[in-house]
C-alpha positions in Angstrom: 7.0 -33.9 21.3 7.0 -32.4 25.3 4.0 -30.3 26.1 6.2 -27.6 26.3 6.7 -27.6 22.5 3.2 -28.4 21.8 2.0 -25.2 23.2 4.9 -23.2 21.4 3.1 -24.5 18.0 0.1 -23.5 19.2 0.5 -19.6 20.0 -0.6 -18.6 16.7 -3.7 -16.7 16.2 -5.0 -16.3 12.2 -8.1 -14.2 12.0 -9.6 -14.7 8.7 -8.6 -18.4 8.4 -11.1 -19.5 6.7 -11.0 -16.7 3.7 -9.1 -16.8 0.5 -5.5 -15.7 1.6 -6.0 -16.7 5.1 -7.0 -20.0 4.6 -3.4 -20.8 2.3 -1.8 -19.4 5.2 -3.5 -22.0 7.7 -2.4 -24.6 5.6 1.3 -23.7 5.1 1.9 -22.9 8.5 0.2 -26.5 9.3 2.8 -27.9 7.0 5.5 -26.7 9.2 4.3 -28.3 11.9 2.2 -25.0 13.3 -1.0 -26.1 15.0 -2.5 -22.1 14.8 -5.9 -21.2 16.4 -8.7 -19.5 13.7 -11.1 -17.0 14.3 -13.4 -16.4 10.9 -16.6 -14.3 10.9 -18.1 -16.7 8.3 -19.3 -14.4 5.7 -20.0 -14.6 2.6 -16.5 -14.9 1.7 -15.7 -17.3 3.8 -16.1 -21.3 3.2 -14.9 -23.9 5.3 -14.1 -26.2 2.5 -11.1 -24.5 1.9 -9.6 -26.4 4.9 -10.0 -29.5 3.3 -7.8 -32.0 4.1 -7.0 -30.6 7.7 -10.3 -29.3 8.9 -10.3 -32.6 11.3 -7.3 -31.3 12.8 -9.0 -28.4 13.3 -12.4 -29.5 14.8 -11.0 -32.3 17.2 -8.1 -29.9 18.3 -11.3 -27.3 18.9 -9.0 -24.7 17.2 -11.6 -22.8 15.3 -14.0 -19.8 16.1 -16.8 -18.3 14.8 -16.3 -14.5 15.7 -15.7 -11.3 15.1 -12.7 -9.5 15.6 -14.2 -6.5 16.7 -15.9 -9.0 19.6 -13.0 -7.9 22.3 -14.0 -10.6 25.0 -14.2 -13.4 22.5 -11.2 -12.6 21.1 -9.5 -11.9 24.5 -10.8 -15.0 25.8 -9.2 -17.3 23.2 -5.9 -15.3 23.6 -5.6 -16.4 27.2 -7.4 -19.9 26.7 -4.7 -20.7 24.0 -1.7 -18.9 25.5 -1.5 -16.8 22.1 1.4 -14.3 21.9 1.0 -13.9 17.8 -1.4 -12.5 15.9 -1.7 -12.8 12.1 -4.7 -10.7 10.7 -6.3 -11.8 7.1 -9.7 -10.8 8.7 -11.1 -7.9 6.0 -13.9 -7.0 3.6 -11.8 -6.9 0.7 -14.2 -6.3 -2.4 -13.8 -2.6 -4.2 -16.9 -3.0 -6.4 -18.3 -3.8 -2.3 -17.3 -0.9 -0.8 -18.0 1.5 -3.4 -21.7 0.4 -3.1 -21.4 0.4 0.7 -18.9 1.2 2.7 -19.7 0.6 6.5 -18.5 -3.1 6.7 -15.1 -2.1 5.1 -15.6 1.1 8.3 -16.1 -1.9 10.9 -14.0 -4.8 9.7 -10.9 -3.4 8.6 -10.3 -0.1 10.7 -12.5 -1.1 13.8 -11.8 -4.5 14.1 -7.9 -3.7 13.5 -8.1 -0.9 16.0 -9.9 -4.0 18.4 -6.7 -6.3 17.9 -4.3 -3.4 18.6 -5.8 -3.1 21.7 -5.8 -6.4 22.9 -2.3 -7.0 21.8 -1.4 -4.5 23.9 -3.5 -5.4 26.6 -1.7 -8.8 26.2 1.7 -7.9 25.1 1.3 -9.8 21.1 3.1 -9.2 18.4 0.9 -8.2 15.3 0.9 -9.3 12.2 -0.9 -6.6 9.6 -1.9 -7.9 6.2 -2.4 -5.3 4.0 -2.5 -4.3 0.4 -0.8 -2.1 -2.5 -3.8 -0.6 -3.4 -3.2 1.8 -0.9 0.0 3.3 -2.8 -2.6 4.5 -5.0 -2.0 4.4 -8.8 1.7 4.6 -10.6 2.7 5.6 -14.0 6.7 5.0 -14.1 8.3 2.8 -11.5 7.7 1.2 -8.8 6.4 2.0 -5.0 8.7 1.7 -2.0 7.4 0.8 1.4 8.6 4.6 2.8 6.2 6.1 0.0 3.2 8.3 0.9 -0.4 6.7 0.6 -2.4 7.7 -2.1 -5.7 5.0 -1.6 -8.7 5.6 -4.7 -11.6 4.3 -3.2 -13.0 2.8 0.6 -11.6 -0.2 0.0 -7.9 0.8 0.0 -8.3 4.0 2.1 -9.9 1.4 4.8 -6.8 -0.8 4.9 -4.6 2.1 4.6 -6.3 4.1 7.7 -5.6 0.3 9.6 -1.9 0.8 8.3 -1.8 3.8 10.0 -3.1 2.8 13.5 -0.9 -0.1 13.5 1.9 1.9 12.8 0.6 4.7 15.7 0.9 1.5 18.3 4.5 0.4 17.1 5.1 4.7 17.5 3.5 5.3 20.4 3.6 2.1 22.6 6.4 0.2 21.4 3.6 -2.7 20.5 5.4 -5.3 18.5 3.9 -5.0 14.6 4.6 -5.8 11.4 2.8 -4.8 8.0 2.7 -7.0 4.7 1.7 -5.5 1.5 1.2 -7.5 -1.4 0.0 -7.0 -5.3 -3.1 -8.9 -6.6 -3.3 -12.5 -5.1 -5.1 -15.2 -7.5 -5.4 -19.3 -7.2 -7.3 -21.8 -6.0 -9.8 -21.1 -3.6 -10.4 -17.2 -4.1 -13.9 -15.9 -4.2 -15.7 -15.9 -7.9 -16.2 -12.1 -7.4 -12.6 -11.8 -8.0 -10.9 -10.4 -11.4 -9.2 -13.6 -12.0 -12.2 -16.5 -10.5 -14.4 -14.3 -12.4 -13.2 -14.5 -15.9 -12.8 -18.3 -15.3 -15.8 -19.1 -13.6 -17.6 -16.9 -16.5 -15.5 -18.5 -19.3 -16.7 -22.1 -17.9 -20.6 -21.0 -17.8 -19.8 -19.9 -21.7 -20.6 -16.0 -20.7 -18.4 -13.8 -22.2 -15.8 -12.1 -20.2 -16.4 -8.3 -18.8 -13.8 -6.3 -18.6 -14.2 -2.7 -17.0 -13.3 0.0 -19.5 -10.9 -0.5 -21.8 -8.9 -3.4 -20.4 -5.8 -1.5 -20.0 -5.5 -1.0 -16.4 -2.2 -2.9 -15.0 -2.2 -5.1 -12.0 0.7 -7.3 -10.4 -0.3 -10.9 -10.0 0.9 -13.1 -7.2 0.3 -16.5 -6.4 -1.1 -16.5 -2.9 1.4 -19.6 -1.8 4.2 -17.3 -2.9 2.3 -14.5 -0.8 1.7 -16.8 2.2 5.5 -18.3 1.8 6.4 -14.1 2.2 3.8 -14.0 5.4 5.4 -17.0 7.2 9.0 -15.5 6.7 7.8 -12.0 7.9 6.0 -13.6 11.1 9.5 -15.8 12.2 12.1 -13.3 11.1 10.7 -10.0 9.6 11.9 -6.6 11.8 9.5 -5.2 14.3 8.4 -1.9 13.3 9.1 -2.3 9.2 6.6 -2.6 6.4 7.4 -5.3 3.5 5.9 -5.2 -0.2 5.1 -8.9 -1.3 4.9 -8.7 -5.1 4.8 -11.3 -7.9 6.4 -9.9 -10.8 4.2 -10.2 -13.1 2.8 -7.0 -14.4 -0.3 -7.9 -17.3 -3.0 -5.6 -18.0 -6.7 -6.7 -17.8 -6.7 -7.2 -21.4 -3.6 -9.8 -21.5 -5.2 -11.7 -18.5 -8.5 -12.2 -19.8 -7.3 -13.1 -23.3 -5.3 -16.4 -22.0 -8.2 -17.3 -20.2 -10.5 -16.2 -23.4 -8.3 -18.6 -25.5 -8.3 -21.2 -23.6 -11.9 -21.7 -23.2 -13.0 -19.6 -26.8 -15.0 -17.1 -25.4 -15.3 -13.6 -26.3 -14.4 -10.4 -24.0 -16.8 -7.7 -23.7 -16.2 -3.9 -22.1 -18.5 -3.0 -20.1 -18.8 0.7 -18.1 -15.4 1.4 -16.0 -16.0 1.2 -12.2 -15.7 5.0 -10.1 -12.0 5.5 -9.0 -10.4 2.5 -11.1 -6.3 2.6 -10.5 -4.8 2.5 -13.6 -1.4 0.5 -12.4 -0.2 -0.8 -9.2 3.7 -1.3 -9.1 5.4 -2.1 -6.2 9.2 -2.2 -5.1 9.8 -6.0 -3.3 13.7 -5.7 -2.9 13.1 -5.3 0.6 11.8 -8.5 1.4 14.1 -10.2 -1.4 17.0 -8.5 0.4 16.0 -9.0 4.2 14.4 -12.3 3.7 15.5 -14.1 1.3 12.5 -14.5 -0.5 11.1 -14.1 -4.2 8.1 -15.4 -5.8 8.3 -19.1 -7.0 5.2 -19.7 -9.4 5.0 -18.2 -12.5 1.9 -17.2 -14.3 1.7 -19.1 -16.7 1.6 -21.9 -14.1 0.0 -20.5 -11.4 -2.8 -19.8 -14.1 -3.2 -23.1 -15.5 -3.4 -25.2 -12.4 -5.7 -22.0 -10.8 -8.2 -22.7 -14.2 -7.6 -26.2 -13.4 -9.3 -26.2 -10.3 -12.4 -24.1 -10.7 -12.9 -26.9 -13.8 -12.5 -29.7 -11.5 -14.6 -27.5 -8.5 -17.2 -25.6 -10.7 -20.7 -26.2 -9.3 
């Protein structure tokens, strides 16, 4: 390989690569050959181990930062140290239970620290990479959202990453800054952080507590395995349109109740209801024939799978 090439491989910038979704990304791309640069605020839902099996890559290749993205002369520093002319950005506070408690991290992380890499992209001529979320469509009765549909977001979680949608899409508007948004329906597997619906009921199930469910379990979510997600996220970055927006869902609408009763019967533990959160959605649909259309893409695992192998590990992981 010419050095030439090398550095072509290596003008990828993941924020949040040591997080849930972020981290799957890292190690897809890696597979491809991609040798991408990580900048990870290590909180508390961040954890290193979730680079197993490449993290030496990583450490001798000094390709991974401790930072914040809102930290513009780190940030700009490892852009020109590394040649960087991509930027793909996991890096968020993602919890709603989080953010209804306290929302100022969700204020700093996801709208500041967006409105930070916006600038430095521009500053530096990058193309962005936005992931976002459906939540921010807000809740659906009939049908399914398209990417042209207004935003509707319940709580601070999803009105923070809708508020980033809309500066990013201000900077494609106003200054012609190369972007492109991703949003994609609930992501579960290995990996994802115990506070999560999904790790939750398992990791409970496994300590033999019984499941809680908010309310009355009927609340509909789409569930996507996050290597069919990350698959969508490395077709968006090569070949996705500048400008456009693309829903990344899984296609497999279950309510509360249905997820936490496969889990319940596998292990034999009892749900329990407990008080609904404050602005709980009751379904998230979204429209994905974009994506399928433009990118060839659809989602590969199904549940019942993706569920079994993501039970699998938290057994073979559980502390």
């Amino acid at each position: 390989m010419s050095k030439e090439e090398n550095i072509l491989e290596e003008n990828i910038l993941v924020t949040g690569g040591t997080g849930f979704i972020g981290s799957h990304f890292v190690k897809l791309i890696m597979s491809y050959g991609y040798h991408p640069i990580i900048i990870d605020k290590f909180t508390y839902a961040s954890d290193i181990n979730r680079l197993k099996g490449i993290e030496n890559d990583i450490y001798i290749g000094n390709r991974l930062y401790v930072g914040d993205i809102c930290d513009y002369k780190l940030v700009s520093k490892i852009i020109k140290d590394h040649n960087i002319d991509t930027i793909v950005n996991f890096a968020a506070e993602t919890h709603v239970d989080n953010s209804i408690k306290n929302s100022d991290d969700f204020i700093h992380s996801n709208i500041e620290g967006v409105y930070s890499l916006l600038e430095i992209s521009r500053k530096f001529g990058l193309k962005l990479v936005q992931i976002s979320t459906d939540e921010i469509y807000g809740s659906i009765e009939n049908g399914s959202f398209r990417e042209t549909d207004r935003l509707n977001p319940s709580n601070p979680y999803s009105a923070s990453k809708a508020s980033a949608d809309l500066l990013v899409l201000s900077y494609y508007k106003t200054y012609g800054l190369p972007i492109i948004i991703t949003r994609s329906s609930n992501n579960y597997g290995p990996f994802q952080n115990p506070e999560k619906f999904v790790p939750k009921m398992i990791t409970d199930a496994i300590n033999k507590k019984p499941l809680s469910v908010y309310g009355n379990g009927e609340n509909i979510r789409d569930w996507l395995y996050v290597e069919d997600n990350c698959i969508a996220i490395k077709l968006v970055m090569e070949r996705g349109n500048i400008g456009e927006i693309y829903n990344i869902g899984g296609g497999n609408e279950l309510t509360n109740n249905q997820v936490a009763k496969i889990i319940s019967d596998k292990f034999n533990i009892p749900i329990k209801y407990v008080a609904d959160r404050p602005g709980h959605d009751l379904r998230y649909s979204i429209d994905c024939s974009k994506i399928k259309k433009e990118l060839c893409w659809c989602p590969i695992k199904s549940f019942d799978i993706g569920i079994k192998e993501t039970i699998n590990h938290y057994r073979l992981n559980h502390l």
